[in-house]
C-alpha positions as CSV (number, residue, x, y, z in Angstrom):
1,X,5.0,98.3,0.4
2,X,2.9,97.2,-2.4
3,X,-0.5,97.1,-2.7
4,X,-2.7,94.0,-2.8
5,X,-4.6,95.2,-6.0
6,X,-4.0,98.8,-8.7
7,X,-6.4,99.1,-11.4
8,X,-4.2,101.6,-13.1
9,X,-6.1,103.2,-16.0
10,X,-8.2,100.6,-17.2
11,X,-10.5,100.5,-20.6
12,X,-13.4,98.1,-20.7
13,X,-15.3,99.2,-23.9
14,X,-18.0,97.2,-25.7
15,X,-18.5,97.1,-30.0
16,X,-22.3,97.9,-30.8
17,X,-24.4,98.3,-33.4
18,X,-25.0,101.7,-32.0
19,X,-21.0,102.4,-31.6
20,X,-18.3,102.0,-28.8
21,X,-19.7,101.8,-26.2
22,X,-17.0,103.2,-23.7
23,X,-18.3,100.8,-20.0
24,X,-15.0,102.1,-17.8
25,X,-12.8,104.6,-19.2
26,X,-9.5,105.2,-17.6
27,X,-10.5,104.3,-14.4
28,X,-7.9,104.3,-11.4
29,X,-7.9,102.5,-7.9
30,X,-6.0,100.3,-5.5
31,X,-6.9,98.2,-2.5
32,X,-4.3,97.3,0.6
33,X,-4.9,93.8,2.7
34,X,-7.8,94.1,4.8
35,X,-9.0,97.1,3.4
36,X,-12.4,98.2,2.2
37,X,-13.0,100.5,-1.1
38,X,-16.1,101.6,-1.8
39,X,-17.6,101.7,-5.6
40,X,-20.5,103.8,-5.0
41,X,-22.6,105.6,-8.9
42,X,-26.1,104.9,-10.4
43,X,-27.2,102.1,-12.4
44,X,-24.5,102.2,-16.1
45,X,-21.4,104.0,-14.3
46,X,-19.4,101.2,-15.0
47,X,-18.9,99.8,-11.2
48,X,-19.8,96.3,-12.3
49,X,-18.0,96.2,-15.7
50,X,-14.8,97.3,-13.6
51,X,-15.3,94.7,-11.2
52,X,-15.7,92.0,-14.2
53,X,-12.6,93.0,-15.7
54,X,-10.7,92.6,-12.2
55,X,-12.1,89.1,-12.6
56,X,-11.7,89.0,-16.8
57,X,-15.1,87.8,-16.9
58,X,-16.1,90.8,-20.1
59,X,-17.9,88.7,-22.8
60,X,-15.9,89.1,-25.9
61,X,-17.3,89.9,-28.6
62,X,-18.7,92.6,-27.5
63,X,-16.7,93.6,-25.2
64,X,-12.8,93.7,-24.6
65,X,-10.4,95.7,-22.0
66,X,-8.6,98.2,-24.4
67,X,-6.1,99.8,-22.4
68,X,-4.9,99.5,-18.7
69,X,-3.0,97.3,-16.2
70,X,-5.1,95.2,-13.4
71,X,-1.8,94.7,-11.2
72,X,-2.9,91.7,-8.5
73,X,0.2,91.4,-6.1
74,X,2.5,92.7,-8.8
75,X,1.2,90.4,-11.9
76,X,-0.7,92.0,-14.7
77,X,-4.1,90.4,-14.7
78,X,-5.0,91.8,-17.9
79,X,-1.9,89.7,-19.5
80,X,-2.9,86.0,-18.0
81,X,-4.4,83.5,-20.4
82,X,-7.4,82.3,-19.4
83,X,-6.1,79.1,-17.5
84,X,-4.2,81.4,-15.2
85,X,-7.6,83.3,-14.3
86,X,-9.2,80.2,-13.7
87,X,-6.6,79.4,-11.5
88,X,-6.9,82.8,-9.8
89,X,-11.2,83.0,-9.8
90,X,-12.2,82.0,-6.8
91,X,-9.0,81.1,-5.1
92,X,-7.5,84.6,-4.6
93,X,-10.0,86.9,-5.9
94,X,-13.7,86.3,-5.3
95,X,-17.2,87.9,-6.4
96,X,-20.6,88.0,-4.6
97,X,-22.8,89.0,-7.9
98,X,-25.8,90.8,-7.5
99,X,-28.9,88.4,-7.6
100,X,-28.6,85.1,-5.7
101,X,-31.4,83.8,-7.2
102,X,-29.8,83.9,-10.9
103,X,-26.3,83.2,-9.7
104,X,-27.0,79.8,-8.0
105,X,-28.0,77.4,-10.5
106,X,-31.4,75.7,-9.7
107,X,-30.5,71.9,-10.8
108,X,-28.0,71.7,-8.3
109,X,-27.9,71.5,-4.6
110,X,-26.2,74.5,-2.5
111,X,-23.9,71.9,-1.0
112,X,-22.9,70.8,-4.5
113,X,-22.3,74.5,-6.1
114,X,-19.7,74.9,-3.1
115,X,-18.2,71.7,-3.5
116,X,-17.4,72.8,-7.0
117,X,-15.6,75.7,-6.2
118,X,-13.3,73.8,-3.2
119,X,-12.5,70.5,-5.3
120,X,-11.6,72.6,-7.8
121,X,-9.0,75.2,-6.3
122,X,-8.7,73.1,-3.3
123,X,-7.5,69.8,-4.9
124,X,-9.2,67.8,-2.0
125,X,-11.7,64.8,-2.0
126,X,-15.7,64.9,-2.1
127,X,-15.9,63.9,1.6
128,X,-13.8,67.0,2.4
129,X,-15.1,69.0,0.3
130,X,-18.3,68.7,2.1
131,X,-17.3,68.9,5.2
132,X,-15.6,72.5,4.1
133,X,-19.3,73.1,2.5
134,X,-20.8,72.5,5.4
135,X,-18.4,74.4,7.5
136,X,-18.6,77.4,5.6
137,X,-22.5,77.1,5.9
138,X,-22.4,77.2,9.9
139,X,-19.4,80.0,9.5
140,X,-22.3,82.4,8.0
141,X,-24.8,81.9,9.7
142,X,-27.2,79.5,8.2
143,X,-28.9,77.5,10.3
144,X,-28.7,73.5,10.0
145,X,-26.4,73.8,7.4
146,X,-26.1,70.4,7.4
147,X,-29.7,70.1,5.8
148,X,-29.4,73.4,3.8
149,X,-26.1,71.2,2.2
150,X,-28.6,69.4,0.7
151,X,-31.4,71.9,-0.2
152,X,-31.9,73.6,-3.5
153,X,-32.0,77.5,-4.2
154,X,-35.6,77.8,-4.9
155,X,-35.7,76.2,-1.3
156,X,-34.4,79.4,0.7
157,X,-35.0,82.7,1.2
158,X,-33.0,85.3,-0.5
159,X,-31.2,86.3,2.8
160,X,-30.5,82.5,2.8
161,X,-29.5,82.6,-1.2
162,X,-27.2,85.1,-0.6
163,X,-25.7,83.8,2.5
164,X,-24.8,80.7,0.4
165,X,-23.0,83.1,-2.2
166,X,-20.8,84.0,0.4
167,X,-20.3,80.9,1.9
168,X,-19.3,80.0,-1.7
169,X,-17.0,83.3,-2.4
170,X,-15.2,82.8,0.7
171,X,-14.9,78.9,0.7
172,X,-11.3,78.6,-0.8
173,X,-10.1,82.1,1.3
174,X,-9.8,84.8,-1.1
175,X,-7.7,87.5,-0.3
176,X,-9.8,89.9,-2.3
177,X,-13.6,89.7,-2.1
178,X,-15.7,91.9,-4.5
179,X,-19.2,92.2,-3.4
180,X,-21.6,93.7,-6.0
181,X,-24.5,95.0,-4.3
182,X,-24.5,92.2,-2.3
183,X,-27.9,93.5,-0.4
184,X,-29.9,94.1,-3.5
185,X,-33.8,92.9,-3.0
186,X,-33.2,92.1,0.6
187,X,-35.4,93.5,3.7
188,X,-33.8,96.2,5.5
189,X,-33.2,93.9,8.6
190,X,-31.7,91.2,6.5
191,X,-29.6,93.8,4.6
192,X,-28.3,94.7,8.1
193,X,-27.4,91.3,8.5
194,X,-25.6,90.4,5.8
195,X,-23.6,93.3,5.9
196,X,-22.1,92.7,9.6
197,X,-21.6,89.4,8.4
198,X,-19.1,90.5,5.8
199,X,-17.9,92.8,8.4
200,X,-17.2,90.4,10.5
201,X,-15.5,87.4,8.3
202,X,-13.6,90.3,6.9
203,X,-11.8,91.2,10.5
204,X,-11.3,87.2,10.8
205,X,-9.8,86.1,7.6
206,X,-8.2,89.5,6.6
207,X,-9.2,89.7,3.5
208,X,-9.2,92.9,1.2
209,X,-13.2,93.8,0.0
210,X,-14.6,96.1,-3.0
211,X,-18.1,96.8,-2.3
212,X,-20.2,98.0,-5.3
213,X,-23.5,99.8,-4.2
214,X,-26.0,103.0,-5.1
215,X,-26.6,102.8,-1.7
216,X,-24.4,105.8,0.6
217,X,-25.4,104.3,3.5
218,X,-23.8,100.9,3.0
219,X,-21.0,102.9,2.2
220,X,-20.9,104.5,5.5
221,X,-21.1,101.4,7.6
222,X,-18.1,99.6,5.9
223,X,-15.8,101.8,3.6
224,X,-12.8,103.0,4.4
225,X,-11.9,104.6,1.0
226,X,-14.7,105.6,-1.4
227,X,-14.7,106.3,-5.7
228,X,-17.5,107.9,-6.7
229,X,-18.3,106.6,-10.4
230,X,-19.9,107.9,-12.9
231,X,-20.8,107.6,-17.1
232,X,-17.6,105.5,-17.0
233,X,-15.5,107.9,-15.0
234,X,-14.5,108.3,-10.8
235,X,-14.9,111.8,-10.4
236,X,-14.1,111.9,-6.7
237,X,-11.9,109.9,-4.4
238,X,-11.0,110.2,-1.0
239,X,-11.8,108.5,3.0
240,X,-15.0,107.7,3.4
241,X,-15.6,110.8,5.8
242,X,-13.8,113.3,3.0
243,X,-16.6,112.2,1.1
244,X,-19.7,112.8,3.5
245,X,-18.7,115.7,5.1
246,X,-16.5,117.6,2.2
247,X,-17.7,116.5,-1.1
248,X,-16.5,118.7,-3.8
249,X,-17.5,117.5,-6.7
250,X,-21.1,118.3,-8.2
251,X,-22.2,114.3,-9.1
252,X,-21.7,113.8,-5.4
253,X,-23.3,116.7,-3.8
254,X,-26.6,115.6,-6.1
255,X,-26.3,112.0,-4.6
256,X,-25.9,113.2,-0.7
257,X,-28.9,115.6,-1.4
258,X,-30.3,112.7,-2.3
259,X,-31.0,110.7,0.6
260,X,-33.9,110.6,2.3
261,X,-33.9,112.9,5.9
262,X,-36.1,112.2,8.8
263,X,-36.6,116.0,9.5
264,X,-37.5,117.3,6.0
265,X,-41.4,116.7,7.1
266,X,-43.3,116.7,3.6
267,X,-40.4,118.2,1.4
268,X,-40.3,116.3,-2.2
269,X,-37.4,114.1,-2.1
270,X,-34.3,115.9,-3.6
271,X,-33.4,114.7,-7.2
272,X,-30.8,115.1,-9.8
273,X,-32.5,116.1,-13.1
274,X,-32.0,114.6,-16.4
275,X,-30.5,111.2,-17.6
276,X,-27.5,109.8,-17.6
277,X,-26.0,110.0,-21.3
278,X,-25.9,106.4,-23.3
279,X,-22.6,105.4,-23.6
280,X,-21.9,105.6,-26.8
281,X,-22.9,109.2,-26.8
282,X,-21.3,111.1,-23.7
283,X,-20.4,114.5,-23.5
284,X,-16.8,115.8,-25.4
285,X,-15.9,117.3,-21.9
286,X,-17.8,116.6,-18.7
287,X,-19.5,113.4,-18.6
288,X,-21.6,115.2,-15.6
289,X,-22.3,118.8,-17.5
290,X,-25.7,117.9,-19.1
291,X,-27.2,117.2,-15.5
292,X,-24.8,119.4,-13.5
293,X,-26.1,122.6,-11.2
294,X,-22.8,124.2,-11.4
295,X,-22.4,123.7,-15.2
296,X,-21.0,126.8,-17.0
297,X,-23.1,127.0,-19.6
298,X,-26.5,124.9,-19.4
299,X,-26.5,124.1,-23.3
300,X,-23.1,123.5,-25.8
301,X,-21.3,126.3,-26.4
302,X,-17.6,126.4,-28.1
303,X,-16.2,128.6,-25.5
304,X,-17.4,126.2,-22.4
305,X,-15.0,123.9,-20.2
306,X,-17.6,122.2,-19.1
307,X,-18.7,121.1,-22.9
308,X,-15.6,120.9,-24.2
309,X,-12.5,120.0,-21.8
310,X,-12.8,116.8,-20.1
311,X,-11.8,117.4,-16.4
312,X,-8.8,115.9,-14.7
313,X,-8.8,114.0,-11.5
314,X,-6.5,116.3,-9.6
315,X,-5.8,116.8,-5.4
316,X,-8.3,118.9,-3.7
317,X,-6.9,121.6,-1.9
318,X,-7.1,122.0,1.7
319,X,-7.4,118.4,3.0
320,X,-4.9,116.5,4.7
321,X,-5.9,112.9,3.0
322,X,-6.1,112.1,-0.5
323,X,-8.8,113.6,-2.1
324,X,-9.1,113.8,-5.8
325,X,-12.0,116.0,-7.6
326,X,-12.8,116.1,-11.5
327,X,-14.6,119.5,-11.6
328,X,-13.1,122.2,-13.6
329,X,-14.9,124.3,-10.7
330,X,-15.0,122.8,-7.5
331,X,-13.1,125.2,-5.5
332,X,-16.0,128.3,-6.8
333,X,-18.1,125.7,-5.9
334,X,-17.5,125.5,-2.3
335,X,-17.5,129.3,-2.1
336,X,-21.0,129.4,-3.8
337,X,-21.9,127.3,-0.8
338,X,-20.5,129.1,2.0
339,X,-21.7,132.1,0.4
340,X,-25.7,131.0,0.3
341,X,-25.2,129.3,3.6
342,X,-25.7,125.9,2.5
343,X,-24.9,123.1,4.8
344,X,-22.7,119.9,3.6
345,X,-25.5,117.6,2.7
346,X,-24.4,114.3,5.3
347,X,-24.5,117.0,8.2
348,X,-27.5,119.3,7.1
């Protein structure tokens, strides 16, 4: 059976002043009906730019998808004129963008920025089109929707704000909703509510969801799959639990470390040292070697693999799921670890 969407090998670069600026390069992924894929990287790994090409929403000039195919149900996205993606935006493939504030626009009402979206995939009349506002208010949770219809976005709280984002996204019933960090800037309590929300209105329309966050924890309450991004690459892929409890590849080890632990008392938060490399500058071979632990030499050198070969995205031995690595070393290491003792960072 085919799957719903396969980003197979897509380009998104961007023409500078400073040089190409390679976004997303030669990125692979696909997504089944009902499904959740996690994008999970730091700030510039290219999770949003790939999520904006999905949609073919790259501002050109500067930037254009080089290379790749977007395959929704079969049809090459990257091929459709721009009438066809209108067509498609919205009506089968949706977005929750990352600041609700900036995303609603302030001159118009709530109910009026979902109206838009159903009179205009829909085909239906104002009347209706407000009463599926309205209905789509009360279906996430806002309360008197029928006065928030008519409220303005500076009028609402952001957990409000981005509850009428979704409402919006998932007024014409996408099958595909991409969430980008879709609890940015929210309180931890209303974080946890929005994200059994989408939970939830996932399991009752059945739709497929990418979720882009820096945020592992999100990942763990509502991935199934997860690709780790980063400097325009996925350097690992597998099930969400592959991930937590076997990572193998460097980049991802650094970002488990990274999360805060209840029982470390007064230990300095664990870190990952250096910068990531400008785009229009990475590395020849690694994208990861300049900040890596595991790196075989710590500066250039003409006989490195780090430096100098770039890494494929090949199977992982020894798992029974997918699980793809791009570490010239990962299997030395795992054996590093067991040697010293240390503990898989989700279960240390």
């Amino acid at each position: 059976m085919s799957k719903l969407l396969e980003v197979k090998n897509i380009k998104t670069f961007f023409y500078t002043d400073d040089g190409i600026a390679k976004a997303v390069d030669n990125v692979s992924y696909d997504l089944d009906k009902g499904e959740t894929l996690g994008l999970v990287g730091e700030s510039g790994c290219g999770k949003s730019v790939s999520a904006l090409s999905i949609m073919r929403l790259i501002p050109d000039p500067p930037g254009k998808i080089v290379g790749g195919e977007i395959l929704f149900k079969g049809e090459d996205l990257v091929k459709n004129t721009e009438r066809q993606m209108q067509d498609i935006r919205g009506n089968d493939i949706a977005m929750i963008f990352q600041e609700p504030m900036t995303s609603l626009n302030p001159v118009f009402t709530c109910g009026e920025q979902i109206d838009e979206a159903v009179i205009l995939h829909q085909k239906v009349s104002k009347e209706e089109a407000k009463n599926r506002s309205i209905e789509m208010l009360r279906l996430v949770g806002i309360p008197s929707p029928e006065q928030r219809y008519r409220d303005y976005p500076h009028q609402l709280s952001g957990g409000l704000r981005q509850r009428v984002m979704i409402a919006m996204a998932l007024s014409c019933n996408p099958e595909i909703l991409i969430a980008d960090e879709p609890t940015t800037a929210l309180d931890v309590t209303v974080q946890a509510q929005i994200l059994e929300l989408i939970k939830k209105l996932q399991d009752e329309l059945g739709m497929g969801m990418i979720i882009i966050t820096h945020d592992l924890g999100v990942i763990a309450e509502v991935s199934k799959r997860v690709s780790i991004m980063y400097a325009s690459k996925v350097v690992e892929y597998s099930i969400s639990d592959e991930i937590f409890y076997n990572p193998k590849h460097p980049y991802t080890l650094g970002l488990l470390n990274s999360i805060p632990k209840l029982n470390k008392g007064k230990d300095r938060l664990a870190t990952i040292e250096g910068n990531v490399p400008a785009a229009t500058n990475y590395p020849v071979g690694c994208h990861f070697c300049t900040r890596c632990s595991y790196v075989d030499s710590k500066i250039y050198t003409a006989d490195s693999k780090c430096w100098n070969i770039e890494p494929p995205l090949e199977q992982v031995s020894g798992t029974s799921q997918m699980h793809t690595a791009a570490c010239h070393y990962w299997a030395d290491i795992e054996k590093r670890r067991e040697k010293v003792g240390e503990k898989t960072p989700a279960v240390a």
